[in-house]
C-alpha positions in Angstrom: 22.5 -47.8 -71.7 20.4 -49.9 -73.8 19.2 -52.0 -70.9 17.8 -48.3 -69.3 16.4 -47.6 -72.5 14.2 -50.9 -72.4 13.4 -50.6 -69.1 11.9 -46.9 -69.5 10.1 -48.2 -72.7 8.5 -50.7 -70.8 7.7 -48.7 -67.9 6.3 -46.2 -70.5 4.2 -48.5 -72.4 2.6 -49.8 -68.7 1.8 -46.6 -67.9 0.4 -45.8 -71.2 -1.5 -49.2 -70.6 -3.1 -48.2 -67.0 -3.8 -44.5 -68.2 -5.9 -46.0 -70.8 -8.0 -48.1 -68.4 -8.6 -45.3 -66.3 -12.8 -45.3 -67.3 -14.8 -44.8 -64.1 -15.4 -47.3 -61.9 -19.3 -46.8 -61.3 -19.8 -47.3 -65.4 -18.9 -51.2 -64.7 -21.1 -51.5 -62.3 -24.4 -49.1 -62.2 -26.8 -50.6 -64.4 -29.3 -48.0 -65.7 -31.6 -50.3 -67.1 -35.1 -48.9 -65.4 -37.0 -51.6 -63.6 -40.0 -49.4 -63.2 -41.0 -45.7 -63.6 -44.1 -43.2 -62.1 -45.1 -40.4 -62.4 -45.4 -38.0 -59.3 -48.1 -35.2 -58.4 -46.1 -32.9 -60.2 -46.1 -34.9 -63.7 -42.1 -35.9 -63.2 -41.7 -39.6 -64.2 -39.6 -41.1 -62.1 -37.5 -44.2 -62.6 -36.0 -46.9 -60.6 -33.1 -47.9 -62.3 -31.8 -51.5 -61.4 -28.4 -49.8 -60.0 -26.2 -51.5 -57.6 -25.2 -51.8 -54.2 -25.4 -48.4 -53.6 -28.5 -47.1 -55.2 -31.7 -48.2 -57.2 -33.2 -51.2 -57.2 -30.3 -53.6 -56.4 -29.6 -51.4 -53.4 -32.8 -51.6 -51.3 -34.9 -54.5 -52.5 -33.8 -57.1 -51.0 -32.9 -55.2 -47.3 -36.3 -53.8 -46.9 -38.2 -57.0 -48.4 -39.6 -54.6 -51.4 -39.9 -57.2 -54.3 -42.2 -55.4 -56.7 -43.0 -52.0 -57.9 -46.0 -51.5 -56.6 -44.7 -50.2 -52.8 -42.2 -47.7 -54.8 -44.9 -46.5 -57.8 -47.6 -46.2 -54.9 -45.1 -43.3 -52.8 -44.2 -41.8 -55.9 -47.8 -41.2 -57.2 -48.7 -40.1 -53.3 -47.1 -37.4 -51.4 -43.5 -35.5 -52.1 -41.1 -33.4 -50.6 -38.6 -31.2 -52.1 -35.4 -31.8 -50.5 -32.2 -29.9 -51.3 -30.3 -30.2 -54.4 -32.8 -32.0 -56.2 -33.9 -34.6 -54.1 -37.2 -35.5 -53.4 -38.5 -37.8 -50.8 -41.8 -39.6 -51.7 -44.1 -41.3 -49.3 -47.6 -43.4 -48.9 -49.0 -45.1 -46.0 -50.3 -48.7 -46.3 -53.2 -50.4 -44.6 -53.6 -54.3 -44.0 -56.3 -54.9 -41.4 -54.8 -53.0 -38.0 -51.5 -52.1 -39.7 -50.4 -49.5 -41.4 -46.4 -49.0 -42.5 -45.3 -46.0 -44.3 -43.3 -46.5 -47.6 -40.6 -44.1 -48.2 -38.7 -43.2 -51.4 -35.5 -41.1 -51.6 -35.2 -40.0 -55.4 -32.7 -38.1 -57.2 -34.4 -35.8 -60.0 -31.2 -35.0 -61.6 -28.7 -36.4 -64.4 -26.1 -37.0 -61.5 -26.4 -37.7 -58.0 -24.7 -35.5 -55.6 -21.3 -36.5 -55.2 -21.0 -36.8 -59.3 -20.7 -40.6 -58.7 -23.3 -41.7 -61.0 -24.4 -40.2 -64.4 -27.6 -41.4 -66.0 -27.1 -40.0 -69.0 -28.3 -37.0 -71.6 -31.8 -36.0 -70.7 -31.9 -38.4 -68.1 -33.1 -38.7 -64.6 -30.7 -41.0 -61.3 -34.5 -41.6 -60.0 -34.8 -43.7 -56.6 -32.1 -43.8 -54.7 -33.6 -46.3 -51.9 -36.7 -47.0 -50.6 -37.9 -48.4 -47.1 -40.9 -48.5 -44.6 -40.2 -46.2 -41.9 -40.2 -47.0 -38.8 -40.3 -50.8 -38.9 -37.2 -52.5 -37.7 -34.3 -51.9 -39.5 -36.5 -49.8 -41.6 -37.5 -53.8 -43.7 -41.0 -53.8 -45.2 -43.8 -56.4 -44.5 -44.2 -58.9 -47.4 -47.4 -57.9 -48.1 -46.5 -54.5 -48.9 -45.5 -56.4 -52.3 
């Protein structure tokens, strides 16, 4: 009897111990530091968070070659569209002798994204989501869009 009562102490105590560690796993790894911010046409400011591999900054810079603000801050500051749900979908085209890319910015104007993954915070905005040139292969940016 007393070796079942250790045994369902112990087992107790684990489970106590795993319960306890049970924080979310995007808190480890979503940094909501802001790399940069705009403002948009419609006087929202607009971060880009540094993120992960699944949004912000650390998500998109280095797959689409976008290596400084200036390609995100420009779509921002340019043209929107309201998606659903609080997205917004930012764009400016960009000229360098004969070609012209467009930058696109998928932003999230909302505490949380959609799937409730990712909380910036009280009073704050997800922001950028990704960013990319459309229609240039496998959507990667020239460098001299930085």
């Amino acid at each position: 009897m007393k070796k079942i009562a250790a045994l369902a102490t112990v087992s107790i105590a684990t489970a106590a111990l795993l319960v306890g560690t049970g924080a979310p796993a995007q808190a480890a790894d979503w940094n909501t530091r802001v790399k940069c911010e705009a403002t948009d046409s419609s006087n929202k400011k607009i971060p880009t968070r540094f993120g992960n591999s699944v949004l912000g900054w650390n998500h998109f810079s280095r797959p689409h070659n976008i290596r400084t603000c200036r390609a995100v801050n420009a779509a921002i500051s340019a043209n929107a569209k309201e998606l659903d749900d609080n997205r917004i979908e930012y764009w400016t085209d960009m000229k360098k002798g004969d070609e012209y890319v467009r930058v696109t910015v998928i932003a999230q104007y909302s505490r949380k994204t959609l799937d409730g993954e990712y909380d910036a915070g009280a009073g704050q905005k997800v922001g950028v989501i990704t960013a990319y040139c459309k229609g240039q292969r496998q959507n990667v940016c020239p460098s001299w869009v930085n």
